[in-house]
C-alpha positions as CSV (number, residue, x, y, z in Angstrom):
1,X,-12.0,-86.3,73.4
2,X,-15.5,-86.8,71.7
3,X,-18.3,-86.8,73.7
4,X,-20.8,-89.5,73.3
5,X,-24.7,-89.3,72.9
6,X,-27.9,-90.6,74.3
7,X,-31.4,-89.7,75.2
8,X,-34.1,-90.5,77.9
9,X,-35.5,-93.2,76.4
10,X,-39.1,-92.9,74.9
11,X,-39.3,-91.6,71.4
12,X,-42.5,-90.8,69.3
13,X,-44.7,-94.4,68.5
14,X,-46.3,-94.9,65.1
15,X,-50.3,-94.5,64.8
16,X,-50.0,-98.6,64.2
17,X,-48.3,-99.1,67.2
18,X,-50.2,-96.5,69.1
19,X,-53.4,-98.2,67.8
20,X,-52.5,-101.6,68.5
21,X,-51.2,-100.5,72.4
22,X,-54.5,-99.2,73.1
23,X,-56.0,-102.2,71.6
24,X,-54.4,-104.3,74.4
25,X,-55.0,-101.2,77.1
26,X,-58.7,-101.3,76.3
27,X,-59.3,-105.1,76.2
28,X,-60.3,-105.2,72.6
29,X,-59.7,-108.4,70.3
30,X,-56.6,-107.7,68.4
31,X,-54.2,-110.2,66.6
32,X,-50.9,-111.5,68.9
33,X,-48.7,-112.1,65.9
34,X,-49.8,-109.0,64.2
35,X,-48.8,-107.0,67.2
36,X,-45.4,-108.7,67.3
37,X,-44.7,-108.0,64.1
38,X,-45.6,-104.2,64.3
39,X,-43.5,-103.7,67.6
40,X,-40.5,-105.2,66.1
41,X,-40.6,-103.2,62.4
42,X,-41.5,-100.3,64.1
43,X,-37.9,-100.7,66.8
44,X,-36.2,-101.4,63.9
45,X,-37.0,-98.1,62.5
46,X,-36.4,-96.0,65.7
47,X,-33.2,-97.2,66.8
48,X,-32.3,-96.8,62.4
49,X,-33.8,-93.2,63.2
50,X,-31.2,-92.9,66.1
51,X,-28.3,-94.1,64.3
52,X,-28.9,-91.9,61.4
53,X,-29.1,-88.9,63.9
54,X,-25.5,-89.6,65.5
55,X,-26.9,-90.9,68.5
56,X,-24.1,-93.4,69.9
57,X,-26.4,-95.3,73.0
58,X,-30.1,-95.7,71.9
59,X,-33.0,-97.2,73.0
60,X,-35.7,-99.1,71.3
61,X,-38.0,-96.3,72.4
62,X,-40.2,-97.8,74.8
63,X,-42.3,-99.1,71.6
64,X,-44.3,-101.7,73.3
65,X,-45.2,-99.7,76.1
66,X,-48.1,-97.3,77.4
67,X,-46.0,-95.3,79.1
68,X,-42.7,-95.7,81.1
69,X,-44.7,-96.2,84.9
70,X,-47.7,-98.1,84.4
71,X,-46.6,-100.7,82.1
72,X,-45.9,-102.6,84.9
73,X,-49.6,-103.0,85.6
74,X,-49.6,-105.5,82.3
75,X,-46.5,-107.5,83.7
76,X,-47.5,-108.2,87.5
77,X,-49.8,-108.7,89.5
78,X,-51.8,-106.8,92.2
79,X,-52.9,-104.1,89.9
80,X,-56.6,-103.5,89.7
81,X,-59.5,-100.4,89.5
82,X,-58.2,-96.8,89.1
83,X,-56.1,-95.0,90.9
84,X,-56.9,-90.9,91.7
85,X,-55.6,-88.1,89.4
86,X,-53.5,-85.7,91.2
87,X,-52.3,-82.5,89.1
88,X,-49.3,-80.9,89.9
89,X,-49.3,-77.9,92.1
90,X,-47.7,-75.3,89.6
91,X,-50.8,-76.0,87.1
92,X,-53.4,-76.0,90.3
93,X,-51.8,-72.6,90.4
94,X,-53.0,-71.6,87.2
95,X,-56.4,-73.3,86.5
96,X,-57.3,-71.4,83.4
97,X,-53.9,-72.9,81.7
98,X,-54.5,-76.4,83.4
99,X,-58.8,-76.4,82.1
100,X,-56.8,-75.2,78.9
101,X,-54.7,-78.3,78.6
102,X,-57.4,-80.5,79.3
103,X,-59.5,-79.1,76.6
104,X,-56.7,-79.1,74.3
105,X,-56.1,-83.3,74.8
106,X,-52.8,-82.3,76.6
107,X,-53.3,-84.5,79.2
108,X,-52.5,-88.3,78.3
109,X,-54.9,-90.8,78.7
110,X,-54.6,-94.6,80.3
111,X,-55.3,-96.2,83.2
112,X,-53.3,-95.9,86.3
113,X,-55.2,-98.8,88.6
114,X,-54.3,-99.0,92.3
115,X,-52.3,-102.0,94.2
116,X,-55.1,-103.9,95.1
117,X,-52.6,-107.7,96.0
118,X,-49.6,-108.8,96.1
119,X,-46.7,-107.6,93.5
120,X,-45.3,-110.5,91.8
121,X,-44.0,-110.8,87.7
122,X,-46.2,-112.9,85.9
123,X,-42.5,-113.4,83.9
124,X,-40.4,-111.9,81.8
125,X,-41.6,-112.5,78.4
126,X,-42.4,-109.0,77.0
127,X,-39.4,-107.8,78.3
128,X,-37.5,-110.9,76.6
129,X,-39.5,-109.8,73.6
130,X,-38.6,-106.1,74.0
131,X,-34.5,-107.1,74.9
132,X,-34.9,-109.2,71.6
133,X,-36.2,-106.4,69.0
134,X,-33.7,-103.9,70.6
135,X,-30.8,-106.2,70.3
136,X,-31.6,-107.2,67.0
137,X,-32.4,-103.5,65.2
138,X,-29.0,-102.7,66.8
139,X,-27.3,-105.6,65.0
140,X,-29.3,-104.4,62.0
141,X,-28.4,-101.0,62.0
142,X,-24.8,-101.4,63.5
143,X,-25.8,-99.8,66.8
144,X,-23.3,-101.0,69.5
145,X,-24.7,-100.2,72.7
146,X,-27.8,-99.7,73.6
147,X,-30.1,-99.0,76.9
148,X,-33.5,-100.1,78.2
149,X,-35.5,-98.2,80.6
150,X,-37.5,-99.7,83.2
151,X,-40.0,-98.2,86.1
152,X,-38.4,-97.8,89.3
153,X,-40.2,-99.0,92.8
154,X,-41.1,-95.2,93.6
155,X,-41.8,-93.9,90.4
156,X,-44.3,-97.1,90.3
157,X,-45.7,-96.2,93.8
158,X,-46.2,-92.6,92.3
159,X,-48.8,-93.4,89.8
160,X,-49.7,-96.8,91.2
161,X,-50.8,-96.1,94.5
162,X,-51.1,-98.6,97.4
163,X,-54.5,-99.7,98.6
164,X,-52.7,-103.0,99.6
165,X,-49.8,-103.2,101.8
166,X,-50.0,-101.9,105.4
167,X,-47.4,-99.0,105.1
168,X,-45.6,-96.4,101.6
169,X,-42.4,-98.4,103.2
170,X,-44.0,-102.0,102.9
171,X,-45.4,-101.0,99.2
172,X,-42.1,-100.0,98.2
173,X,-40.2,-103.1,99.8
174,X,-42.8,-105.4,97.5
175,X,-41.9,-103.2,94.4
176,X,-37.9,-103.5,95.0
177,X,-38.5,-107.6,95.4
178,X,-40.3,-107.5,92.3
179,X,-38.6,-105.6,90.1
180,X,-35.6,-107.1,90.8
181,X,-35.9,-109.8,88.0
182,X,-36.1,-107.4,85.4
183,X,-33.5,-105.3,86.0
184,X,-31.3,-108.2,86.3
185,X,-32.8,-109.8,83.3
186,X,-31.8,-106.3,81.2
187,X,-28.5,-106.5,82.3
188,X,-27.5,-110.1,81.8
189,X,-29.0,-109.6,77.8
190,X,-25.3,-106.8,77.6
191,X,-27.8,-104.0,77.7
192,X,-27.2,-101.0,80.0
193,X,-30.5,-100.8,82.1
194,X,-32.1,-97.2,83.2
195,X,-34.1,-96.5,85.9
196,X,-36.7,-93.8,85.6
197,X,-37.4,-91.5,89.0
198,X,-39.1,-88.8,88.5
199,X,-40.6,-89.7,91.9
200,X,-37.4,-88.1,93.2
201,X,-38.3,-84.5,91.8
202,X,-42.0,-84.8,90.6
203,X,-43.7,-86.1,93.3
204,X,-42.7,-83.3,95.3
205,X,-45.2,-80.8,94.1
206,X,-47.6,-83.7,92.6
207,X,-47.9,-86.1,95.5
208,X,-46.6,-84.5,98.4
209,X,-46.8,-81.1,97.8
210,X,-48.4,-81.3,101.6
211,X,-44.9,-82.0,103.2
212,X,-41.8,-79.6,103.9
213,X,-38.8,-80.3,101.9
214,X,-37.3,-81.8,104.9
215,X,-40.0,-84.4,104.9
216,X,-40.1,-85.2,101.1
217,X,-36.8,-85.5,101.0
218,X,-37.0,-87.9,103.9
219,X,-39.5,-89.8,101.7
220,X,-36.7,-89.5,98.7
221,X,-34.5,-91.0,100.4
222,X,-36.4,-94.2,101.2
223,X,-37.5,-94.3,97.8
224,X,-33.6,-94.7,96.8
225,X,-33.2,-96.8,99.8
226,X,-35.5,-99.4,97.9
227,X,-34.1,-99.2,94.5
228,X,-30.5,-100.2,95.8
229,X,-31.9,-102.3,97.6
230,X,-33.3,-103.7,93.5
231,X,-30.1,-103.4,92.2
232,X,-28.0,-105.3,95.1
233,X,-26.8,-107.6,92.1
234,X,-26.7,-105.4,89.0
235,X,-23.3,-103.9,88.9
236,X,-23.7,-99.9,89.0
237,X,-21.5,-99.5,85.9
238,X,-24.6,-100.9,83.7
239,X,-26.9,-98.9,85.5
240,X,-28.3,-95.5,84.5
241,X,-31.0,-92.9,86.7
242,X,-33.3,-90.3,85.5
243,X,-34.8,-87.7,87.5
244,X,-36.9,-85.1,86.1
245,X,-39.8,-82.6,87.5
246,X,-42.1,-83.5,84.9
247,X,-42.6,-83.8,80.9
248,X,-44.8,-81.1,80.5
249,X,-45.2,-77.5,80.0
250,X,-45.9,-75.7,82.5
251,X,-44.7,-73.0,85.2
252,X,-43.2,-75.5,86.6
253,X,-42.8,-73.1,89.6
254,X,-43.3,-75.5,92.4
255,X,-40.4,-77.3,91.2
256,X,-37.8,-78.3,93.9
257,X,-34.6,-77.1,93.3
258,X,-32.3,-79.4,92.3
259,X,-29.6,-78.3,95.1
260,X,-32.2,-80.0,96.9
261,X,-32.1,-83.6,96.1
262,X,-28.6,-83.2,94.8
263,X,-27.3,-85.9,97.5
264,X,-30.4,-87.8,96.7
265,X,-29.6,-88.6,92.9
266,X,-25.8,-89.1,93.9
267,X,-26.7,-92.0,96.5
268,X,-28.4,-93.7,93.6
269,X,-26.1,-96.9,92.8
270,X,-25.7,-95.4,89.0
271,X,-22.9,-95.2,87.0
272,X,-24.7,-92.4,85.4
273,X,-27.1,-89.7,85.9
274,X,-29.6,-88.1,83.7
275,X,-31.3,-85.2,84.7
276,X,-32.8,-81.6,83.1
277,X,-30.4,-78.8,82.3
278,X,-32.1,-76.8,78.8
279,X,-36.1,-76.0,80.1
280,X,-36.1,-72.5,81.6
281,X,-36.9,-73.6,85.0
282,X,-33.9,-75.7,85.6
283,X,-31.2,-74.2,82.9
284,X,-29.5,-72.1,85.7
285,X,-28.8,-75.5,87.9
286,X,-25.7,-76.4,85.9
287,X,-24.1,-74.5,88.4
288,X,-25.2,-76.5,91.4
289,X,-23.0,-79.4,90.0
290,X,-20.1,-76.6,89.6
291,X,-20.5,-75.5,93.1
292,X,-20.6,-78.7,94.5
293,X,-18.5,-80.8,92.3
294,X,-16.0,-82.4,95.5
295,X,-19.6,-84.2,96.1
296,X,-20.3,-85.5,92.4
297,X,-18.8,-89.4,93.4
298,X,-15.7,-89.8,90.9
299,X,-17.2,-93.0,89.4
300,X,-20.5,-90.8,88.6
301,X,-20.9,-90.1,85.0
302,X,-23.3,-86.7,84.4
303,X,-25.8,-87.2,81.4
304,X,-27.6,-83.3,81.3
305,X,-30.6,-82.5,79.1
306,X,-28.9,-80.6,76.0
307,X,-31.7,-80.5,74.3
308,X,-35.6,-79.7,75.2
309,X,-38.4,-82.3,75.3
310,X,-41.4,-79.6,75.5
311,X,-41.0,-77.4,72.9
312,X,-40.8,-77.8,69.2
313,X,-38.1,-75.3,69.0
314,X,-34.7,-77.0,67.4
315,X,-31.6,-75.9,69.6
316,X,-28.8,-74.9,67.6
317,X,-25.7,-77.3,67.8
318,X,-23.7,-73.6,69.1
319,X,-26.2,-73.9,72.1
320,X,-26.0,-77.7,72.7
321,X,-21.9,-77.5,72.5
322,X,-22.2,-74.6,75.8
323,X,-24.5,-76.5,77.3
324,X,-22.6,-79.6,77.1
325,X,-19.0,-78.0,77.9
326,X,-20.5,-76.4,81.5
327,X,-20.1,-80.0,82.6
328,X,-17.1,-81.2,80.7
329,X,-15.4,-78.5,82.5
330,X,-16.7,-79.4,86.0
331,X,-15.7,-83.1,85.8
332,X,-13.7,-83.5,82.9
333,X,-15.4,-85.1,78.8
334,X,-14.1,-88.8,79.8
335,X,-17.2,-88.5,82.4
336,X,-20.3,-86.4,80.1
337,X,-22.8,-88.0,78.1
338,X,-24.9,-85.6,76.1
339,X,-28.3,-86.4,76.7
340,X,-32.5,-85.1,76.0
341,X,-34.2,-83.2,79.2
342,X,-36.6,-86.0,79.2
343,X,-38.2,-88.5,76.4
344,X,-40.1,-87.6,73.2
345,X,-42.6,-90.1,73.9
346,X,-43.0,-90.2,77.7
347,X,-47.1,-91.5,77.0
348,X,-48.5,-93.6,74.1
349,X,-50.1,-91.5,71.2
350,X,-49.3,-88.5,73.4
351,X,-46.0,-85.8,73.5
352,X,-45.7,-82.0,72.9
353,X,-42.9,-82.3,70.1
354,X,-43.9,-83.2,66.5
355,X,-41.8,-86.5,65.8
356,X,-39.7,-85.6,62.8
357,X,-38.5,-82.1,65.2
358,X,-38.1,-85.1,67.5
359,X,-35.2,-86.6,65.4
360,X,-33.9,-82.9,64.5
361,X,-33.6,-82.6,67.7
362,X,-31.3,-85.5,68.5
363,X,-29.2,-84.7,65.3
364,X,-28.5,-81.2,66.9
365,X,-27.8,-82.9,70.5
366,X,-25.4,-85.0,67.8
367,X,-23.7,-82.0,66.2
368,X,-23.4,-80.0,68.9
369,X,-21.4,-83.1,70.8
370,X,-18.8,-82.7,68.2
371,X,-18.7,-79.2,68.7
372,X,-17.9,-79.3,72.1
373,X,-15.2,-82.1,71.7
374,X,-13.3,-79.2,69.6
């Protein structure tokens, strides 16, 4: 049975579009129609890009965005100043590599402004725009299924932190009523909508590194509590969840293990889960979903990370085909979806792995599907 393909979402952004996006970030005078035009070529050529690599459920790459949280700051209200940055632990562990990325422009740069009102949308027309390229480069490039990512209410809370509402609980509450129109609004255009939550993994050692993992996962677990809560009406066989510890390179040793938060991603209302399985930190965890497979929900489809997003290393399609049939032989191919660790393009203008290794990538995660279906 072949086993179909996808990726995270984000993939590398032109210098135009990066330009333009910062344009709008940093409040200069740029031309709307110009923009528009730029942001639909440029989806166009991704999703041709992802066809062309043998991937079967693509994306339009997050084009128009500045990154896959804080967009949301340009699409509701209640977002204003800056909010405080917060390394991770692992790289507070090791300040001469951390001082080293920061001279080296490894650390993106864009705002991340605090709540500072009430979280309402200010409407869905850039997400009507985005829906609109996506569905039409797919028509162009005969692309029959595709994806769009959105933030989820924690993953927002993460890097938009509240200086409004009374409690985390309240904060998150707001985000769930407010992100409910887009999610629905992704779903109803016959695209399959992904929520992004690294807050279930990241903000362990990035946010509340003070807590036991008793206590974070408490905090977890309200975290998914208000995304289902989002999703009441999208029907879970359109919906997709990411977790992930991070996009970077690092040690990454701070990391909770994913044995951890196990029943956390599996209480997600998802069809399918996407999570890290090829960086060194996490590789070994294939076998938590082995060892625990009579709690993997039967309707659950598992999407690992075949390939790296860090590195510009190319995995060979031998590698990708083992990595893929680990799974396939826990819970059968009908229900495995080869999948990327994390996206290419996670920040505008900003990711480890050189774009064209980017697409060599995906072709291998392509190859190495077909593999394992022999």
């Amino acid at each position: 049975m072949p086993v179909k393909t996808t990726h995270v979402g984000s993939l590398p952004r032109t210098q135009d579009v990066v330009d333009f996006i910062f344009a709008r970030e940093r409040d200069e005078p740029f031309d709307q129609a110009a923009f528009d035009t730029c942001m639909t070529t440029a989806v166009s050529e991704t999703v041709r890009k992802q066809v062309a690599a043998g991937i079967d459920i693509v994306s339009d790459g997050e084009t128009s965005k500045i990154s896959y949280a804080t967009y949301v700051k340009d699409r509701y209200t209640g977002f204003s100043g800056d909010s405080p940055r917060n390394a991770p632990a692992d790289l507070k562990m090791f300040p001469g590599f951390l001082k080293r990325l920061a001279d080296e422009g490894g650390t993106p740069q864009y705002a991340r402004p605090q709540c500072t009102g009430e979280v309402r949308p200010k409407g869905q027309g850039e997400l009507e725009t985005d829906i609109a390229n996506l569905k039409a480069a797919m028509a162009e490039h005969g692309a029959t299924r595709g994806f769009m990512n959105a933030a989820s209410p924690g993953v927002i809370s993460l890097f938009l932190q509240n200086a409004f509402y009374p409690t985390r609980e309240a904060y998150l509450a707001a985000l769930a009523d407010a992100m409910k129109a887009e999610y629905e609004t992704i779903v109803a255009a016959g695209l399959d909508l992904q929520l992004d939550c690294p807050d279930l993994a990241l903000s362990r050692h990035m946010l509340f590194a003070d807590l036991s993992d008793e206590e974070f996962l408490r905090v977890a677990n309200m975290h998914v509590e208000a995304l289902n809560h989002a999703l009441q009406n999208v029907p879970q066989d359109r919906v997709r969840v990411h977790i992930c510890w991070g996009n970077y390179e690092g040690p990454h040793c701070c990391d909770i293990a994913m044995d951890k938060v196990f029943s956390t991603l599996m209480a997600t209302n998802s069809r399918y889960v996407l999570f890290e399985t090829s960086n060194p930190r996490h590789a070994h965890e294939w076998a938590v979903f082995r060892d625990r497979k009579h709690e993997i929900p039967e309707d659950k489809v598992l999407v690992p990370g075949v390939v790296d997003t860090t590195t510009n290393f190319v995995e060979h399609p031998e590698l990708v085909a083992q990595r893929i049939t680990r799974f396939t032989d826990i819970v059968g191919a009908d229900r495995v979806i080869a999948g990327s660790d994390c996206g290419f393009g996670t920040f505008a203008g900003f990711g480890a792995v050189d774009p064209d290794i980017a697409y060599a990538k995906l072709s291998s995660l392509a190859e190495g599907a077909q593999l394992a279906a022999q």
